[in-house]
Each structure stands twice: as structure tokens, then as C-alpha cells.
Biotite code that builds the C-alpha atoms (Angstrom):
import biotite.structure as struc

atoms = struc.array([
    struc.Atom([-11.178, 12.721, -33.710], chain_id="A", res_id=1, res_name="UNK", atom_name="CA", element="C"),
    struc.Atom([-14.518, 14.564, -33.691], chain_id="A", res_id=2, res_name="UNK", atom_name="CA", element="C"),
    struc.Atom([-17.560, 13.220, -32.145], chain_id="A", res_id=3, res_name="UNK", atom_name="CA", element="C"),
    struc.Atom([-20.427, 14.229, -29.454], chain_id="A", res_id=4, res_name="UNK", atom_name="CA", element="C"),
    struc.Atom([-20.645, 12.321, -26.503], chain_id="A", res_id=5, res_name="UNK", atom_name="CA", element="C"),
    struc.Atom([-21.825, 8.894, -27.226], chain_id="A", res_id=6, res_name="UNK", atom_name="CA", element="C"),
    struc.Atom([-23.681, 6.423, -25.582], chain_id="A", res_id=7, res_name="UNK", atom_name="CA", element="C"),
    struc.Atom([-23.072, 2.698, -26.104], chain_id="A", res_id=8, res_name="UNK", atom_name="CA", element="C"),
    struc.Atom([-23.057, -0.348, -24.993], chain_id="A", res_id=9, res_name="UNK", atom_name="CA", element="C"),
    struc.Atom([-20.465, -2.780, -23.841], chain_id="A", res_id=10, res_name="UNK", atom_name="CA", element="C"),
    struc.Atom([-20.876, -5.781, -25.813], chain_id="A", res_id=11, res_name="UNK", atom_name="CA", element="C"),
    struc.Atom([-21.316, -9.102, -24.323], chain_id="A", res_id=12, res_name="UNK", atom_name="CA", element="C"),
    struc.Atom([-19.165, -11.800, -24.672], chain_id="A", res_id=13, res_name="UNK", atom_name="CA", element="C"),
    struc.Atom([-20.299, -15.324, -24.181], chain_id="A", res_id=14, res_name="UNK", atom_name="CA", element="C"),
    struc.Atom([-21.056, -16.959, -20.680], chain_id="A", res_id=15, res_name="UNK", atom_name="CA", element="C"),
    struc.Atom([-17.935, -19.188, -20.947], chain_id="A", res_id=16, res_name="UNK", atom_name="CA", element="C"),
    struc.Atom([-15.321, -16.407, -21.881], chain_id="A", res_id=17, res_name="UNK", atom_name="CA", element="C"),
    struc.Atom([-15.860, -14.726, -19.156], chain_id="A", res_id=18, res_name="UNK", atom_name="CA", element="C"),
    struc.Atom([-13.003, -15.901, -16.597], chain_id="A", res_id=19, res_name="UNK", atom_name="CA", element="C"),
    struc.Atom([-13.243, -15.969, -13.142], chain_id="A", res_id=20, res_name="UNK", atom_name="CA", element="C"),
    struc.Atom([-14.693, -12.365, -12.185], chain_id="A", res_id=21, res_name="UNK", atom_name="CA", element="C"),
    struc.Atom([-16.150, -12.510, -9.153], chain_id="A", res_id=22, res_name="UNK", atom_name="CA", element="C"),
    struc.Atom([-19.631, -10.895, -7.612], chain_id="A", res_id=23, res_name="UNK", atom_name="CA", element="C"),
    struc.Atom([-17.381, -8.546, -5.849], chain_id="A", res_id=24, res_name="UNK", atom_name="CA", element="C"),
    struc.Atom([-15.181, -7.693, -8.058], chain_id="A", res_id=25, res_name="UNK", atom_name="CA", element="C"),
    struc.Atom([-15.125, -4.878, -10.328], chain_id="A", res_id=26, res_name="UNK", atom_name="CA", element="C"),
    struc.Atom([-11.861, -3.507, -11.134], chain_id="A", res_id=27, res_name="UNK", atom_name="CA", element="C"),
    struc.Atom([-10.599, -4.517, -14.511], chain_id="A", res_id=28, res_name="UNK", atom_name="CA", element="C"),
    struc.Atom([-7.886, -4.030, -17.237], chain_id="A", res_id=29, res_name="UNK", atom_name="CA", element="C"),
    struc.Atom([-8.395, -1.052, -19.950], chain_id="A", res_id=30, res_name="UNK", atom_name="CA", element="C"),
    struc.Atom([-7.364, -1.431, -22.864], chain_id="A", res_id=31, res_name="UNK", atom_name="CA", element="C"),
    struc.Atom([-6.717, 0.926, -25.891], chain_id="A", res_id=32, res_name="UNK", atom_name="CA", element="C"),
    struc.Atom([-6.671, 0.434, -29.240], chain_id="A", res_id=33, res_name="UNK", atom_name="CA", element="C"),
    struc.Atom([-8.495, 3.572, -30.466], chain_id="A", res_id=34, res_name="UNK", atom_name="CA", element="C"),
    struc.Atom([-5.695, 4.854, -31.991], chain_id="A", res_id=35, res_name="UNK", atom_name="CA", element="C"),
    struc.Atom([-5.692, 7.630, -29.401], chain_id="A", res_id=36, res_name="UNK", atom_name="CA", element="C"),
    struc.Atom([-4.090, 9.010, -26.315], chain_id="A", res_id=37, res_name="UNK", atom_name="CA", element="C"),
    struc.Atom([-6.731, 8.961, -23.150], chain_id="A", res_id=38, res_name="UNK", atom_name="CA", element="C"),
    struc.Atom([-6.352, 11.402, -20.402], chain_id="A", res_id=39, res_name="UNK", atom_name="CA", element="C"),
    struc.Atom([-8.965, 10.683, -18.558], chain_id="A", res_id=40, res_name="UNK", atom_name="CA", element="C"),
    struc.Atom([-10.885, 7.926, -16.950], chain_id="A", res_id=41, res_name="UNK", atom_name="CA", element="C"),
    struc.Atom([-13.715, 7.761, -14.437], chain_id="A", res_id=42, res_name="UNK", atom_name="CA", element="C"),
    struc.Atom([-16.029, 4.949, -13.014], chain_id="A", res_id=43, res_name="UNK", atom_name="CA", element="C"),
    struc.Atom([-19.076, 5.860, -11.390], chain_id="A", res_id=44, res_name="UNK", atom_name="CA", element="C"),
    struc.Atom([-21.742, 4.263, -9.664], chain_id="A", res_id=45, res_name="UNK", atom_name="CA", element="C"),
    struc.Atom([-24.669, 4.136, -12.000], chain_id="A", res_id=46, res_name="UNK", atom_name="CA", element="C"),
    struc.Atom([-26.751, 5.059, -9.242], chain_id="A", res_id=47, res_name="UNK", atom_name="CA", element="C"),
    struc.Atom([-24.485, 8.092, -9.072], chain_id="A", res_id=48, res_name="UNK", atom_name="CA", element="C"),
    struc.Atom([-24.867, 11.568, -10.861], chain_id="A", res_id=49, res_name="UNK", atom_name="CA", element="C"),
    struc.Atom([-21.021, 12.493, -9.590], chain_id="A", res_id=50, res_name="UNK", atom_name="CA", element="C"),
    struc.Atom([-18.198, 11.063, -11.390], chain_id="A", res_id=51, res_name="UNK", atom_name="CA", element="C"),
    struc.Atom([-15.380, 11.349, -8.466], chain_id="A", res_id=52, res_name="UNK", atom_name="CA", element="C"),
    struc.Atom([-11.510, 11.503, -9.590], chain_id="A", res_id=53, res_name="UNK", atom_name="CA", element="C"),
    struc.Atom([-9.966, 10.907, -12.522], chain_id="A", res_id=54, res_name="UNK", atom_name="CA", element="C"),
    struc.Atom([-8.463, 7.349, -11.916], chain_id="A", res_id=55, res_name="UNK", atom_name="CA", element="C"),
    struc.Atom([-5.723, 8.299, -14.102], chain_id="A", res_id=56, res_name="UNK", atom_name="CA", element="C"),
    struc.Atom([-3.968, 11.026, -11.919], chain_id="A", res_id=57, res_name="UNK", atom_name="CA", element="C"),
    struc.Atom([-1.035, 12.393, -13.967], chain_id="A", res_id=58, res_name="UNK", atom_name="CA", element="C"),
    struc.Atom([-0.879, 9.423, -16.468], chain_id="A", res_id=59, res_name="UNK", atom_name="CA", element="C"),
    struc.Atom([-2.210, 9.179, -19.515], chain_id="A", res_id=60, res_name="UNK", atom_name="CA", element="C"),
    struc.Atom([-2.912, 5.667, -22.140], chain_id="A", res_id=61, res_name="UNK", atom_name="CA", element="C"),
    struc.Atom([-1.150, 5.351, -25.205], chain_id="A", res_id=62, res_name="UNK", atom_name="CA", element="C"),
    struc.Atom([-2.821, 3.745, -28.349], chain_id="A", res_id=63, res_name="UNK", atom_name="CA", element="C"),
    struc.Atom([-2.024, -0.010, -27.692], chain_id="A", res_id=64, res_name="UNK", atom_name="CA", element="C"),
    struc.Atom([-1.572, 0.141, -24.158], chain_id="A", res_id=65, res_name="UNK", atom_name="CA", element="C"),
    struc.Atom([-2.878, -1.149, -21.186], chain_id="A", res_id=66, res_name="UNK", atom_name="CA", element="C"),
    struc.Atom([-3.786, -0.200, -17.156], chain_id="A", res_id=67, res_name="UNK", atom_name="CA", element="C"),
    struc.Atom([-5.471, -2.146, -14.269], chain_id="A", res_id=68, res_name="UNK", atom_name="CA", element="C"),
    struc.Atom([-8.478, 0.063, -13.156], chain_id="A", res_id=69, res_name="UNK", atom_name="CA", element="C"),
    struc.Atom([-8.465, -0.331, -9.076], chain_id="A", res_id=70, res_name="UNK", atom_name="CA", element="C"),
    struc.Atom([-11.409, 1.685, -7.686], chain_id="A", res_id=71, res_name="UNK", atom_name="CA", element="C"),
    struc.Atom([-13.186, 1.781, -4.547], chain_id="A", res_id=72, res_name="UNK", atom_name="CA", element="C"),
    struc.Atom([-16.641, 0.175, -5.012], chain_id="A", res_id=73, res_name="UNK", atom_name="CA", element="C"),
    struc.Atom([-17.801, -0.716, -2.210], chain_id="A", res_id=74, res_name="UNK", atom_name="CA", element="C"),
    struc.Atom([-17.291, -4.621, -2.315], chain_id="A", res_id=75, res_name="UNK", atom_name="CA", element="C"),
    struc.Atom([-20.225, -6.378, -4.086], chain_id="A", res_id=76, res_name="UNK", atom_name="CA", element="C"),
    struc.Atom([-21.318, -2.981, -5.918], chain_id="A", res_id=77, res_name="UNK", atom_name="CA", element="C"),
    struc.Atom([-21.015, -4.644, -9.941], chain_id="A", res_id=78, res_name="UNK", atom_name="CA", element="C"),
    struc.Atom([-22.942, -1.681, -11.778], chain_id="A", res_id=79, res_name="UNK", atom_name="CA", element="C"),
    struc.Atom([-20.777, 1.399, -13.289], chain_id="A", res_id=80, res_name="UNK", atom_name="CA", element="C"),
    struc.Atom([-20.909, 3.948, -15.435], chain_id="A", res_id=81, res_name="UNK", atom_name="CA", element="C"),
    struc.Atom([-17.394, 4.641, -17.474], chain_id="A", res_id=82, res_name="UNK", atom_name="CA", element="C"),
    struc.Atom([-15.838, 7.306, -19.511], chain_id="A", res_id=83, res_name="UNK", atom_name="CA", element="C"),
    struc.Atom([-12.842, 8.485, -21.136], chain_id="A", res_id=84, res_name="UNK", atom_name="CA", element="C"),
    struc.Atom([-11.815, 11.665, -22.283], chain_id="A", res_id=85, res_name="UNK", atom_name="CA", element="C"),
    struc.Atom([-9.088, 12.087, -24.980], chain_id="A", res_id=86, res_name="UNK", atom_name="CA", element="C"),
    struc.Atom([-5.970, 14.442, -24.712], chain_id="A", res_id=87, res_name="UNK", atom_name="CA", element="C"),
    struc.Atom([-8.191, 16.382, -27.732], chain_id="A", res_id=88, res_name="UNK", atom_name="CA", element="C"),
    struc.Atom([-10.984, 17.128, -24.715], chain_id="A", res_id=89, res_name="UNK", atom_name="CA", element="C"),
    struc.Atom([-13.523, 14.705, -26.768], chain_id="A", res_id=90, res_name="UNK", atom_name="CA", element="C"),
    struc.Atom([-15.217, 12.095, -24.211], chain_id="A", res_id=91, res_name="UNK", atom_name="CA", element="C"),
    struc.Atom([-16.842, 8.770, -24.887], chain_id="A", res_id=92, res_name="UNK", atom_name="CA", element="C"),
    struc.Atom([-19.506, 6.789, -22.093], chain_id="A", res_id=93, res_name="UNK", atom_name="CA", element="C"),
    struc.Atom([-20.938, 3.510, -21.090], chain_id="A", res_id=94, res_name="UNK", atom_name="CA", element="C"),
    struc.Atom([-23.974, 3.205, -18.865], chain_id="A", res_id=95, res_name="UNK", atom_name="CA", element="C"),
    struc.Atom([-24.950, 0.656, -16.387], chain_id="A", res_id=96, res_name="UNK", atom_name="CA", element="C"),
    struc.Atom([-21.883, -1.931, -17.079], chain_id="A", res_id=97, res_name="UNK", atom_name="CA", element="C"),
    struc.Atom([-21.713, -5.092, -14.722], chain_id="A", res_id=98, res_name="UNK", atom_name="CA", element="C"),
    struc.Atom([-18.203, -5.139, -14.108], chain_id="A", res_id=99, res_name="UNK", atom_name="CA", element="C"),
    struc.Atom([-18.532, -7.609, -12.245], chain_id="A", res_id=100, res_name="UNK", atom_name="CA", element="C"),
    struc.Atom([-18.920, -9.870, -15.522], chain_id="A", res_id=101, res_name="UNK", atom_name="CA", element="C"),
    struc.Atom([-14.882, -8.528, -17.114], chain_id="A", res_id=102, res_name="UNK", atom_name="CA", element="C"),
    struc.Atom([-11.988, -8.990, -16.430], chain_id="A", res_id=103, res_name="UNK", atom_name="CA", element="C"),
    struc.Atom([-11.094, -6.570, -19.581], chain_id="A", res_id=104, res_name="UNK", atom_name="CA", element="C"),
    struc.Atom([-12.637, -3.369, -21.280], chain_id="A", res_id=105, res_name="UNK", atom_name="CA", element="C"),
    struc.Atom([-11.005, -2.816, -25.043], chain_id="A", res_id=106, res_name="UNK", atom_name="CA", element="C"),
    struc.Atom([-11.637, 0.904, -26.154], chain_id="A", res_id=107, res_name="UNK", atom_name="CA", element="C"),
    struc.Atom([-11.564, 0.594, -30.311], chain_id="A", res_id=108, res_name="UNK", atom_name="CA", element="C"),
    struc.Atom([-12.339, 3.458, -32.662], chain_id="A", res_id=109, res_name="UNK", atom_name="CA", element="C"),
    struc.Atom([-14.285, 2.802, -35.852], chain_id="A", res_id=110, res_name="UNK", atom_name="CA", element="C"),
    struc.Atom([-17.281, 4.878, -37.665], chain_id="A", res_id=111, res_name="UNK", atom_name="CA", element="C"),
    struc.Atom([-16.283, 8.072, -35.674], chain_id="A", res_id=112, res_name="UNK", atom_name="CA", element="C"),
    struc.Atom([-17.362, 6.806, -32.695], chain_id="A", res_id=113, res_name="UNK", atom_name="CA", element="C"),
    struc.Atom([-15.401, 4.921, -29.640], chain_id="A", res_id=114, res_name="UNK", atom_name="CA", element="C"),
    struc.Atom([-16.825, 1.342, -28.817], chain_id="A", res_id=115, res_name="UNK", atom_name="CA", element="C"),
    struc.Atom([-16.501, -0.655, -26.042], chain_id="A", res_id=116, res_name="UNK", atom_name="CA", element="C"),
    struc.Atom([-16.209, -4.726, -25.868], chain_id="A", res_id=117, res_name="UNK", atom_name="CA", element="C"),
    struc.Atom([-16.001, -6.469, -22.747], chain_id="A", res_id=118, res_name="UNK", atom_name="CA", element="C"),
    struc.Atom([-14.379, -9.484, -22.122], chain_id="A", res_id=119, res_name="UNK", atom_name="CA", element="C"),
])
């Protein structure tokens, strides 16, 4: 997999799909399918230049696997930044996600790039 860092955006899923996120809650469930084995993830504040930790400590995620993200963010914060880096060192990002709005990210890989859908 070869491909610069890419910006995109989390696509929105209709009003009534959405579950029962609440205003204060932004940890959610990430989910692979890019056919790839991620290292690496970090959420940020999008206010934030600084990334922090990787969430992932010494685990990694398997192509068709699964992990509750549980972060610190600071009770109603809903706006992130997120990105993954693959056990290859090649990285994808998201800007300004409300997180508040998932309950589940799904990483999929398709046209050389890494796309994120939000559900």
C-alpha cells in the first residue's frame, strides 16, 4: 500500500442511523476492513496541533477486526481529528469529525487511498 497522507472526509450517514450517541460522547468502535494491519491510532482535538499517545499501546488491528476507542475528551468535547498508521509506516487522516454523531468508524481501502464512513 503506497499513498501520501490523505485528507478525507468521514461520510455522513443519515439522521436516523445514527443510534443513540450522545453530546458527550465520543469514543467509538474502529473498524477495519482495509485489507491491512494498523499499528497506530490517535485522536486529537481538532483544536489541537499535538496528537498525544498512540491509543493502541502494543496492539495492533487486523484486516476485519474491530476495537472500542476509549479516550479522554474532556466530556462534551465532540470534534477530533483521527489517524492511522499502517505496520508499512503509511498514515491516513480525518479532520474535524463530530464523534459525537458515531457510534462506529469503518476504515476501507479502495482507489489507493483509505476512506472513512461513519456510522
Amino acid at each position: 500500500m503506497h499513498f501520501s497522507k490523505t485528507l478525507l472526509v468521514v461520510a455522513a450517514i443519515s439522521a436516523g442511523l445514527l443510534g443513540s450517541a450522545s453530546a458527550s460522547d465520543a469514543d467509538f468502535k474502529l473498524v477495519n476492513k482495509t485489507g491491512y494491519q494498523i499499528d497506530n491510532v490517535y485522536v486529537g482535538a481538532h483544536s489541537s496541533d499535538s496528537w498525544g499517545k498512540d491509543i493502541m499501546g502494543k496492539s495492533s488491528l487486523g484486516d476485519d477486526e474491530a476495537v472500542n476507542i476509549t479516550f479522554p475528551h474532556g466530556g462534551s468535547a465532540c470534534m477530533f481529528d483521527i489517524k492511522v498508521k499502517y505496520n508499512d509506516g503509511d498514515e491516513a487522516e480525518w479532520s474535524n469529525i463530530n464523534l459525537c454523531e458515531y457510534e462506529k468508524i469503518s476504515l476501507y481501502w479502495k482507489n489507493k487511498q483509505t476512506t472513512a464512513v461513519g456510522e
